[in-house]
PQR file with spaces between the fields and no chain letter, atoms N, CA, C, O and H, PARSE charges and radii, in Angstrom:
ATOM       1  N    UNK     1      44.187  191.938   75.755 -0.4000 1.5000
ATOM       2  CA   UNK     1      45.589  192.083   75.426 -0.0000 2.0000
ATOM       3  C    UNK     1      46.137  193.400   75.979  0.5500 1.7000
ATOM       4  O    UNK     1      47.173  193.306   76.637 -0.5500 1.4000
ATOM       5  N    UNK     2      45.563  194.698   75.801 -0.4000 1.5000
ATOM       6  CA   UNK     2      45.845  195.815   76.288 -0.0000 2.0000
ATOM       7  C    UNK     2      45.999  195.771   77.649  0.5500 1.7000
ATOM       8  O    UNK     2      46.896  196.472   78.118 -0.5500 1.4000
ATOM       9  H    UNK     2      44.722  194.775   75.266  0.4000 1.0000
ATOM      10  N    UNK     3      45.088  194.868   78.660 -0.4000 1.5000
ATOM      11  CA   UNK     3      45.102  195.048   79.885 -0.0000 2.0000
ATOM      12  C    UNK     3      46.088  194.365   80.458  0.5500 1.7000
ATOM      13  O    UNK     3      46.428  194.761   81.573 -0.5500 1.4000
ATOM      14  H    UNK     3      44.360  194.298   78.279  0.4000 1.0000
ATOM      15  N    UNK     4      46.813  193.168   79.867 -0.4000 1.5000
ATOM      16  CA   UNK     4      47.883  192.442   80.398 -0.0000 2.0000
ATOM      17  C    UNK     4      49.019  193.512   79.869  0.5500 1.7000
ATOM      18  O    UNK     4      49.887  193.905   80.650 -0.5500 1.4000
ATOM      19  H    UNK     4      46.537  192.846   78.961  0.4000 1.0000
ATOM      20  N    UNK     5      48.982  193.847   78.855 -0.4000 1.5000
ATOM      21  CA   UNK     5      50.096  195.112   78.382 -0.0000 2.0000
ATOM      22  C    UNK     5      50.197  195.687   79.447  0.5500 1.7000
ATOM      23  O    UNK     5      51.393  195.631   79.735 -0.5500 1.4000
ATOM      24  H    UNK     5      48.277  193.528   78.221  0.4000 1.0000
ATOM      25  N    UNK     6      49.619  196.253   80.274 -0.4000 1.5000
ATOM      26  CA   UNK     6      49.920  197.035   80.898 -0.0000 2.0000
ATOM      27  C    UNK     6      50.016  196.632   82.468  0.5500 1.7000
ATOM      28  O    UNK     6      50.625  197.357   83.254 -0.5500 1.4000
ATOM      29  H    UNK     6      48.647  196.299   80.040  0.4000 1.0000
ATOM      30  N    UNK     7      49.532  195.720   82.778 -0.4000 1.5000
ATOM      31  CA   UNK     7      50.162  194.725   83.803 -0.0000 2.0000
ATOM      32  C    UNK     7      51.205  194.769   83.640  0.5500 1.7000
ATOM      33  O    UNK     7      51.682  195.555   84.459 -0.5500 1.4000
ATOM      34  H    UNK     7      49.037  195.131   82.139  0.4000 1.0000
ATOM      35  N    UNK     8      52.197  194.219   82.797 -0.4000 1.5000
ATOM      36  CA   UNK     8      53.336  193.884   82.206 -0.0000 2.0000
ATOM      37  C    UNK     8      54.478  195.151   82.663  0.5500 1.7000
ATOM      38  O    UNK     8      55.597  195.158   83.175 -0.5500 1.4000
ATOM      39  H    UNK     8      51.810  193.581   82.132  0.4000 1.0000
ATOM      40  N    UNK     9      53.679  196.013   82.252 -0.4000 1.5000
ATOM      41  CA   UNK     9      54.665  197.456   82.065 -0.0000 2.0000
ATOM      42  C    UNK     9      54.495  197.979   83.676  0.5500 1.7000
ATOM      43  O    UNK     9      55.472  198.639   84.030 -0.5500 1.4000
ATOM      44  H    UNK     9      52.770  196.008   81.836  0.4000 1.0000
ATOM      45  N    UNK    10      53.606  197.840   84.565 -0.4000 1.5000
ATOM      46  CA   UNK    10      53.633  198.040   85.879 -0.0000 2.0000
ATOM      47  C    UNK    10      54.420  197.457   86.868  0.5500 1.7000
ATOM      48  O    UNK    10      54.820  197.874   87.955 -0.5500 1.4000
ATOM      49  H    UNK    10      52.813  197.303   84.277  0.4000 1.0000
ATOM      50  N    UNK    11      54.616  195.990   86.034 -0.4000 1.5000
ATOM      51  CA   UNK    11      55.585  194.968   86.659 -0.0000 2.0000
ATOM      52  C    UNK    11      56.910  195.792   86.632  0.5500 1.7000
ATOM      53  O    UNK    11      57.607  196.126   87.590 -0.5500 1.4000
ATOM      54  H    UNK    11      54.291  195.651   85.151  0.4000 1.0000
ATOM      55  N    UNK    12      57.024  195.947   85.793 -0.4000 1.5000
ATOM      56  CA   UNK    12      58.590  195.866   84.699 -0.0000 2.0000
ATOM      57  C    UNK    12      59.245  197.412   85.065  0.5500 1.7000
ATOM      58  O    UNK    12      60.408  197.523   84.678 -0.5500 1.4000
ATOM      59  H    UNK    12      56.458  195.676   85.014  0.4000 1.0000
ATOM      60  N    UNK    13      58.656  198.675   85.781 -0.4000 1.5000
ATOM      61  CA   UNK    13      58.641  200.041   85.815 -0.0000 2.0000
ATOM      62  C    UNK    13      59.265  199.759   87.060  0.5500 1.7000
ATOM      63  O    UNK    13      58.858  199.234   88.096 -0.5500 1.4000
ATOM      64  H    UNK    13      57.711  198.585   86.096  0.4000 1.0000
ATOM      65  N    UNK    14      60.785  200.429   86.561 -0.4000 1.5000
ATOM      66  CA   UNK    14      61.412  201.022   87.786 -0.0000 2.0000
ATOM      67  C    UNK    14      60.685  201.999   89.033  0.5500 1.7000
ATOM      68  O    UNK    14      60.743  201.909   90.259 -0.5500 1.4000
ATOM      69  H    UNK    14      61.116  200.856   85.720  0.4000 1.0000
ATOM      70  N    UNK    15      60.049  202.872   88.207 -0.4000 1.5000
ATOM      71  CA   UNK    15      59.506  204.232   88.927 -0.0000 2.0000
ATOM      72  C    UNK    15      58.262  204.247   87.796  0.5500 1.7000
ATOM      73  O    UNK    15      58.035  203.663   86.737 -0.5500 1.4000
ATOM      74  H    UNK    15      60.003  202.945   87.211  0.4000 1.0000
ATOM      75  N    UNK    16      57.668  205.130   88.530 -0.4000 1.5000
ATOM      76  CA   UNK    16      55.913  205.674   87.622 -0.0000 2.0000
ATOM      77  C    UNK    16      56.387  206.046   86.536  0.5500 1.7000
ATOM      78  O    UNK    16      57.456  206.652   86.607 -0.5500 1.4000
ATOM      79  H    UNK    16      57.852  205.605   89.391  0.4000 1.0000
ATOM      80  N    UNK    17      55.758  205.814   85.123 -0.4000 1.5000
ATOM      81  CA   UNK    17      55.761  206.324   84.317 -0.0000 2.0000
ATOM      82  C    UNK    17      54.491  206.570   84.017  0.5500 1.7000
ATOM      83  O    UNK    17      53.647  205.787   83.580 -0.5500 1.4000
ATOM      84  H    UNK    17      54.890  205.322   85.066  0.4000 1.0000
ATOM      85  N    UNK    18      54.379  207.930   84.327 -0.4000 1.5000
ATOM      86  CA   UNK    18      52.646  208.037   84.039 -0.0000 2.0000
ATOM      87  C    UNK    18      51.827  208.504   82.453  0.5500 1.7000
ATOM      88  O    UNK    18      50.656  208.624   82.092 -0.5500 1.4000
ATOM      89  H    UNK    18      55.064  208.566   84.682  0.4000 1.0000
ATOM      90  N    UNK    19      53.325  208.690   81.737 -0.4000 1.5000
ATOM      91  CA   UNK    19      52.228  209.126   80.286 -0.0000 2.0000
ATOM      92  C    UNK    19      52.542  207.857   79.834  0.5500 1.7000
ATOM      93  O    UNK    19      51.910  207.861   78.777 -0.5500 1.4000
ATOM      94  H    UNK    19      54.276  208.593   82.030  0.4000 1.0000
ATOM      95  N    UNK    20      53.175  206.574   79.906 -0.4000 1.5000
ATOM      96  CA   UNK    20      53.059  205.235   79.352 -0.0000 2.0000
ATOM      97  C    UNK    20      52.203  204.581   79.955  0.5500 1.7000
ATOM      98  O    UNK    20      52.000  203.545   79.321 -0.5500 1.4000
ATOM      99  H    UNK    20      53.687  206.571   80.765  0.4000 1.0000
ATOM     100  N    UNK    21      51.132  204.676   81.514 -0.4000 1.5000
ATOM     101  CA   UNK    21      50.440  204.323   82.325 -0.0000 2.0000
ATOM     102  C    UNK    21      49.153  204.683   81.358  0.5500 1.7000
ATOM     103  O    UNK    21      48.340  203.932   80.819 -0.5500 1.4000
ATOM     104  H    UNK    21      51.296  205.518   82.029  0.4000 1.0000
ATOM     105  N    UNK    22      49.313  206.507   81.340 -0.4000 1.5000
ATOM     106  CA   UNK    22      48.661  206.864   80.400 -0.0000 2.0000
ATOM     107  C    UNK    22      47.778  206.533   79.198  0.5500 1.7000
ATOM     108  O    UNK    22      46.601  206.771   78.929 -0.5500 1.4000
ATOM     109  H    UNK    22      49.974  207.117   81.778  0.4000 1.0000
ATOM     110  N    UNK    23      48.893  205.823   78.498 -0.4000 1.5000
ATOM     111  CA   UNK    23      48.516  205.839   77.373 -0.0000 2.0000
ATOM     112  C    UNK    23      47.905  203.975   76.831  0.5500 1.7000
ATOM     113  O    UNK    23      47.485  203.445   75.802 -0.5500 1.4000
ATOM     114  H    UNK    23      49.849  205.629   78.716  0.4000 1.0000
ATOM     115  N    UNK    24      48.166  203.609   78.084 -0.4000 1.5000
ATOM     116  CA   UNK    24      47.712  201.977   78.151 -0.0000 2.0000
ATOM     117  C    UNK    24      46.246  201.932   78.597  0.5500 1.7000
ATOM     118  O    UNK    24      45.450  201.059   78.252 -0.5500 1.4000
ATOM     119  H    UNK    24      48.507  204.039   78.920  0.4000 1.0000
ATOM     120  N    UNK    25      45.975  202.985   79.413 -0.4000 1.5000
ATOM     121  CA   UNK    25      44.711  203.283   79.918 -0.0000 2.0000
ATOM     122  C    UNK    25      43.605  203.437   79.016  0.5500 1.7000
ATOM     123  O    UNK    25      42.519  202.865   78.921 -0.5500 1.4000
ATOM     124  H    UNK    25      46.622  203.694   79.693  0.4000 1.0000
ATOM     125  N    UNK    26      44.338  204.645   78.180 -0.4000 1.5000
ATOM     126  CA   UNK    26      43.607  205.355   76.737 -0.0000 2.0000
ATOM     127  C    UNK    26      43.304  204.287   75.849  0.5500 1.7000
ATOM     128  O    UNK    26      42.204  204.272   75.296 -0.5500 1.4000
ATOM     129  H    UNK    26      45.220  205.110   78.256  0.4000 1.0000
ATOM     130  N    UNK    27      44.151  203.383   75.642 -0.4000 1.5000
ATOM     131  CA   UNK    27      43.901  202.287   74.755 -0.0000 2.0000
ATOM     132  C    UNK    27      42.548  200.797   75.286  0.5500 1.7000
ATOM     133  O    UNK    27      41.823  200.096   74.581 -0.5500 1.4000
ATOM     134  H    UNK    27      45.044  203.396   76.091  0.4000 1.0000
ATOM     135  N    UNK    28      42.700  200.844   76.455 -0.4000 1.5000
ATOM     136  CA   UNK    28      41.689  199.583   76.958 -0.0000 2.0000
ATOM     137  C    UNK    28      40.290  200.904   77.009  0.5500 1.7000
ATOM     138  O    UNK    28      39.214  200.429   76.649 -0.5500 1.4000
ATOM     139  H    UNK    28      43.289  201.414   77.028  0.4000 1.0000
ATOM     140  N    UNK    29      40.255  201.912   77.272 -0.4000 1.5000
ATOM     141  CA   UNK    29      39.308  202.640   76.822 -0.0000 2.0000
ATOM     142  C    UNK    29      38.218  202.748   75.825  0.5500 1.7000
ATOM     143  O    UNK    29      36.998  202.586   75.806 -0.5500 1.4000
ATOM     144  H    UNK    29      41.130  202.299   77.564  0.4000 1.0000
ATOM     145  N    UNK    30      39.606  203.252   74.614 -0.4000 1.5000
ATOM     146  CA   UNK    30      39.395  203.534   73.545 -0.0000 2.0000
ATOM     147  C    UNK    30      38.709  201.611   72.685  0.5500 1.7000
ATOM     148  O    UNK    30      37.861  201.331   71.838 -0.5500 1.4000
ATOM     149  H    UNK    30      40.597  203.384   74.629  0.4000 1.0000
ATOM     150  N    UNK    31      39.300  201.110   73.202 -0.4000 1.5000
ATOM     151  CA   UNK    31      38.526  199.591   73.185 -0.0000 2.0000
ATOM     152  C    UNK    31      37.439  198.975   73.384  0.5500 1.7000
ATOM     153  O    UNK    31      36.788  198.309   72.579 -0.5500 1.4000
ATOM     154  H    UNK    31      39.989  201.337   73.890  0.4000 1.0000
ATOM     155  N    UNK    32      37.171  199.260   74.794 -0.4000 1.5000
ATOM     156  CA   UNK    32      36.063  199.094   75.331 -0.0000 2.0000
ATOM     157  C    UNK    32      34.713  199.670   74.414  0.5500 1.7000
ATOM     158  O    UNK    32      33.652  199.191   74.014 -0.5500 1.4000
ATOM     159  H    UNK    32      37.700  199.801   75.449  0.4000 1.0000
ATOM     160  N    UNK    33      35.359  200.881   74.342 -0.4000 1.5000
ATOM     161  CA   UNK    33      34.298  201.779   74.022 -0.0000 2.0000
ATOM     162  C    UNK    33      33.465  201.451   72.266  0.5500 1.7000
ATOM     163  O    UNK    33      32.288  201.568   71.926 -0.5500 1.4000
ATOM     164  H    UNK    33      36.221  201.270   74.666  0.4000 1.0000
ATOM     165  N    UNK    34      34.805  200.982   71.409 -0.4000 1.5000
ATOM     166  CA   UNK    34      34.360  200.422   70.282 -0.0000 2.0000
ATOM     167  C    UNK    34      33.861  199.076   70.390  0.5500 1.7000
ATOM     168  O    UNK    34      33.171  198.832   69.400 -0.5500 1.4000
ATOM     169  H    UNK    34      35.762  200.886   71.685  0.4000 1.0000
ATOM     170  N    UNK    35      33.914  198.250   71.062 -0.4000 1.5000
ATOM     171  CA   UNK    35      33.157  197.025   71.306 -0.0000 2.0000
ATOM     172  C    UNK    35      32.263  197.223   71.663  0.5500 1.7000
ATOM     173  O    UNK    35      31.433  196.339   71.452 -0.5500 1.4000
ATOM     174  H    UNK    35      34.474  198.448   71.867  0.4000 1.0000
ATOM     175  N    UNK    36      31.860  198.254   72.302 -0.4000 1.5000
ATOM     176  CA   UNK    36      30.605  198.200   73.121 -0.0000 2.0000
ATOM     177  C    UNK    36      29.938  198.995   72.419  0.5500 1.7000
ATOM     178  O    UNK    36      28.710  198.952   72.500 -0.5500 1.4000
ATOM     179  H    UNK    36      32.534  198.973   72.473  0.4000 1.0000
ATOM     180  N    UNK    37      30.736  200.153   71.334 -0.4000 1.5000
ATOM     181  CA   UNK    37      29.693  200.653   69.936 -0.0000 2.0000
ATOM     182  C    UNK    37      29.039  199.602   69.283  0.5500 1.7000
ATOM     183  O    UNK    37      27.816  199.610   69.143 -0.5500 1.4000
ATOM     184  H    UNK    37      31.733  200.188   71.268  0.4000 1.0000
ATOM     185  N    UNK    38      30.091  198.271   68.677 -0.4000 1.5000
ATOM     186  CA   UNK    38      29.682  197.728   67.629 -0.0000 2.0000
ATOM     187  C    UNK    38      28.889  196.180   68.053  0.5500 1.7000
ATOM     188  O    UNK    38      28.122  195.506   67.366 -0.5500 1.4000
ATOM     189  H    UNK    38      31.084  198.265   68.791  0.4000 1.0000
ATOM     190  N    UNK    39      29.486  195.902   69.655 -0.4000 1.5000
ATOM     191  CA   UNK    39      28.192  194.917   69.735 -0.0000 2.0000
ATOM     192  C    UNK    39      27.759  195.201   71.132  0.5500 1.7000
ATOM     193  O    UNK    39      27.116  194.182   71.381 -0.5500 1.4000
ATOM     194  H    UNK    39      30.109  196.449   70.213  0.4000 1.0000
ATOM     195  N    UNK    40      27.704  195.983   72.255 -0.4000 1.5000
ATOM     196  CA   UNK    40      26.834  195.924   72.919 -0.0000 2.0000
ATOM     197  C    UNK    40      27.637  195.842   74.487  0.5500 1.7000
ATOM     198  O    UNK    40      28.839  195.608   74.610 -0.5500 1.4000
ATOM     199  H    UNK    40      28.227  196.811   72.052  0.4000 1.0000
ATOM     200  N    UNK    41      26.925  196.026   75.339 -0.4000 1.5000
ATOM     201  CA   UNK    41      27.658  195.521   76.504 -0.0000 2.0000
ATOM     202  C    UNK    41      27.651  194.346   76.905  0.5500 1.7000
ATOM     203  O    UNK    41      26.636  193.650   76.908 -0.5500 1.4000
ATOM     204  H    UNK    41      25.948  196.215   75.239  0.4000 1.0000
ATOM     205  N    UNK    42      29.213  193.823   77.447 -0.4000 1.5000
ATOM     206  CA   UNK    42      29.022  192.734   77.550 -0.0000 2.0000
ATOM     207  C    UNK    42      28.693  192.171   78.717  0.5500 1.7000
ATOM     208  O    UNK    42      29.393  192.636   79.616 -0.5500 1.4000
ATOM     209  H    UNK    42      30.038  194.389   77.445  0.4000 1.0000
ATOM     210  N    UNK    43      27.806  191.240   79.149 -0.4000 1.5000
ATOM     211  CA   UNK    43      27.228  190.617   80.257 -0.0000 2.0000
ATOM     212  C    UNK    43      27.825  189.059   80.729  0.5500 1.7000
ATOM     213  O    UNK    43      27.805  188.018   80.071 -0.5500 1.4000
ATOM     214  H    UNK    43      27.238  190.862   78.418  0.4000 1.0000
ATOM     215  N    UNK    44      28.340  189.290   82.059 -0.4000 1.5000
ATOM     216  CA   UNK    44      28.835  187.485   82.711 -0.0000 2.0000
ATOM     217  C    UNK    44      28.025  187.207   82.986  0.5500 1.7000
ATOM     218  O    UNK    44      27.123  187.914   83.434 -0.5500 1.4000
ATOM     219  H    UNK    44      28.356  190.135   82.594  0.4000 1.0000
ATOM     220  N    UNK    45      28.026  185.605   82.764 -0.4000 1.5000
ATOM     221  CA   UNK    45      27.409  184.710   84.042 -0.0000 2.0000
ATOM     222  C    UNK    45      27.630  185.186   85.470  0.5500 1.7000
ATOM     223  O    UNK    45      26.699  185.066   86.267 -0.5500 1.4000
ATOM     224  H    UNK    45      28.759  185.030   82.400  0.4000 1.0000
ATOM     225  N    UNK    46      28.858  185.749   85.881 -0.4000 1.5000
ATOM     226  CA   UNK    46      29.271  186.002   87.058 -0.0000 2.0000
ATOM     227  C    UNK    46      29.363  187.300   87.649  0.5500 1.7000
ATOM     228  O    UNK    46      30.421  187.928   87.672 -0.5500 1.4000
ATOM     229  H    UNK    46      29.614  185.845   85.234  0.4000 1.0000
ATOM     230  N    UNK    47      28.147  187.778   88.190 -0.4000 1.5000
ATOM     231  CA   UNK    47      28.201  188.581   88.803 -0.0000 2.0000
ATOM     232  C    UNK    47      30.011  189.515   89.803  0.5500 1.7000
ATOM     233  O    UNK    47      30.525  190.633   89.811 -0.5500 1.4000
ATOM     234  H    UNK    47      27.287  187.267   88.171  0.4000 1.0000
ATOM     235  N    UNK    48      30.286  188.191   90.431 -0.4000 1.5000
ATOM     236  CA   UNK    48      31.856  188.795   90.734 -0.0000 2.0000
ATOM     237  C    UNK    48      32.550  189.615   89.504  0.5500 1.7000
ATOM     238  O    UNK    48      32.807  190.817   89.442 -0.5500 1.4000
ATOM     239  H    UNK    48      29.868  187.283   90.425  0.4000 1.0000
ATOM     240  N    UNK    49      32.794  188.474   88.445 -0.4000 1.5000
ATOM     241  CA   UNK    49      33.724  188.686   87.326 -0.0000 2.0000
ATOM     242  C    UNK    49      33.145  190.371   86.823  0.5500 1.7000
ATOM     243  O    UNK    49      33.882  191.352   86.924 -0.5500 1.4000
ATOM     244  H    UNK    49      32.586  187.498   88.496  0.4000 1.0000
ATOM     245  N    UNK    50      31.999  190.430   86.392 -0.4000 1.5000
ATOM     246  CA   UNK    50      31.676  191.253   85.914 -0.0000 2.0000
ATOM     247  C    UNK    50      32.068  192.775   86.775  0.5500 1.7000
ATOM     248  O    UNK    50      32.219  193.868   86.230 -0.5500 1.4000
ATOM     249  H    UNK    50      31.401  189.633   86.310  0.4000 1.0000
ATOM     250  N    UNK    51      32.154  192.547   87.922 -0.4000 1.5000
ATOM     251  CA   UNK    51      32.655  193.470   89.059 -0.0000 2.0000
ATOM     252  C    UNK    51      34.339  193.572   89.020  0.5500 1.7000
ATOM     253  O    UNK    51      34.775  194.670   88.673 -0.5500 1.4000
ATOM     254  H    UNK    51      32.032  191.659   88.364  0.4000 1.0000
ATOM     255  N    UNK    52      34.882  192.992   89.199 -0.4000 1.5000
ATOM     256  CA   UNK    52      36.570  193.073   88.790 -0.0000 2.0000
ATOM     257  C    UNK    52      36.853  193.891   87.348  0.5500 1.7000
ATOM     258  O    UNK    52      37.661  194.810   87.215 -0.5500 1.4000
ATOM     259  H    UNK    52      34.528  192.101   89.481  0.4000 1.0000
ATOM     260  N    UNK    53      35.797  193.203   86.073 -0.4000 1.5000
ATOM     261  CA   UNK    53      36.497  193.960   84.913 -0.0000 2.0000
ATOM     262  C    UNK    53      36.053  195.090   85.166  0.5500 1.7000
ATOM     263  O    UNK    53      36.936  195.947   85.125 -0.5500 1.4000
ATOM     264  H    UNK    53      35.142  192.456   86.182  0.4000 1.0000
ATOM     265  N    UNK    54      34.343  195.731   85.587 -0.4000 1.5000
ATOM     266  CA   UNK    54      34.332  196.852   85.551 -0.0000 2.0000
ATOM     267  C    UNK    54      35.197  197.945   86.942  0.5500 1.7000
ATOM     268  O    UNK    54      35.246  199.150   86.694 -0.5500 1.4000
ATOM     269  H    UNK    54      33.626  195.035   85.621  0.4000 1.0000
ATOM     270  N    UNK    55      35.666  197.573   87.970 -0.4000 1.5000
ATOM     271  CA   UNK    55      36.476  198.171   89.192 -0.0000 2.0000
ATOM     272  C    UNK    55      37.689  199.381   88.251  0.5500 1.7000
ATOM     273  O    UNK    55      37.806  200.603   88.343 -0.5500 1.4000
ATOM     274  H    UNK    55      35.626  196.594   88.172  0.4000 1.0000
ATOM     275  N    UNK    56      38.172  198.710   87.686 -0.4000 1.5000
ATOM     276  CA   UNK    56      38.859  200.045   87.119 -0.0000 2.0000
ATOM     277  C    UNK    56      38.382  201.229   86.595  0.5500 1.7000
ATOM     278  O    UNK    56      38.929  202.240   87.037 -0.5500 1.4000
ATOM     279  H    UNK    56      38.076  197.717   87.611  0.4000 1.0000
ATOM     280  N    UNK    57      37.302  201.419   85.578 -0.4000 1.5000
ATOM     281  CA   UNK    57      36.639  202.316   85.102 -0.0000 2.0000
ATOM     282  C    UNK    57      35.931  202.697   86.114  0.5500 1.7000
ATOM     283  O    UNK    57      35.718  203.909   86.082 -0.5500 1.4000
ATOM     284  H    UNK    57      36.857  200.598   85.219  0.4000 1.0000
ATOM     285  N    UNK    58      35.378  202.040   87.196 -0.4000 1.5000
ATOM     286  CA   UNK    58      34.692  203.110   87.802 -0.0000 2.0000
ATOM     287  C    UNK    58      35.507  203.719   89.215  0.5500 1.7000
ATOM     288  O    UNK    58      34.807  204.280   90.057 -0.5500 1.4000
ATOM     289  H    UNK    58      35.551  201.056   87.222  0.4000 1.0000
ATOM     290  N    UNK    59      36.827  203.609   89.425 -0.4000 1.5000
ATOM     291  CA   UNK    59      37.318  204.026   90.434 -0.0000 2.0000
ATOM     292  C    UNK    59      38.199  204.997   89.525  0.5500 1.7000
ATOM     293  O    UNK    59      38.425  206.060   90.103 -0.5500 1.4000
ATOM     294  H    UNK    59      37.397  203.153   88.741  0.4000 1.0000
ATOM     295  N    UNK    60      38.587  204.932   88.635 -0.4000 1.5000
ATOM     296  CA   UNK    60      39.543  205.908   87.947 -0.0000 2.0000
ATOM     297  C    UNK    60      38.119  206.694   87.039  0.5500 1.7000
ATOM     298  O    UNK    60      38.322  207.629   86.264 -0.5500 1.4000
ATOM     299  H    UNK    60      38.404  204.069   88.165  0.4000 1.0000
């Protein structure tokens, strides 16, 4: 949900807004990071897929 949020708001942005870019970032983060406290990392069948979700975290 966070990550289409912010699709959404990239669409929709006249010009950069980078502390609302910001703070959409902080949140799929701050997400990740508690899912992956409370159950683990998660693993695809699909090698690709699994490469797309992780491409953001590891280029930023």
């Amino acid at each position: 949900m966070k990550a289409w949020n912010l699709g959404w708001v990239v669409i929709k942005m006249p010009g950069p807004d980078y502390e609302r870019l910001m703070y959409y970032m902080c949140n799929m983060l701050y997400f990740q990071h508690e899912i992956t406290r409370k159950f683990g990392d998660l693993q695809l069948d699909n090698l690709d897929a699994e490469i797309i979700l992780n491409r953001p975290w590891e280029e930023n």
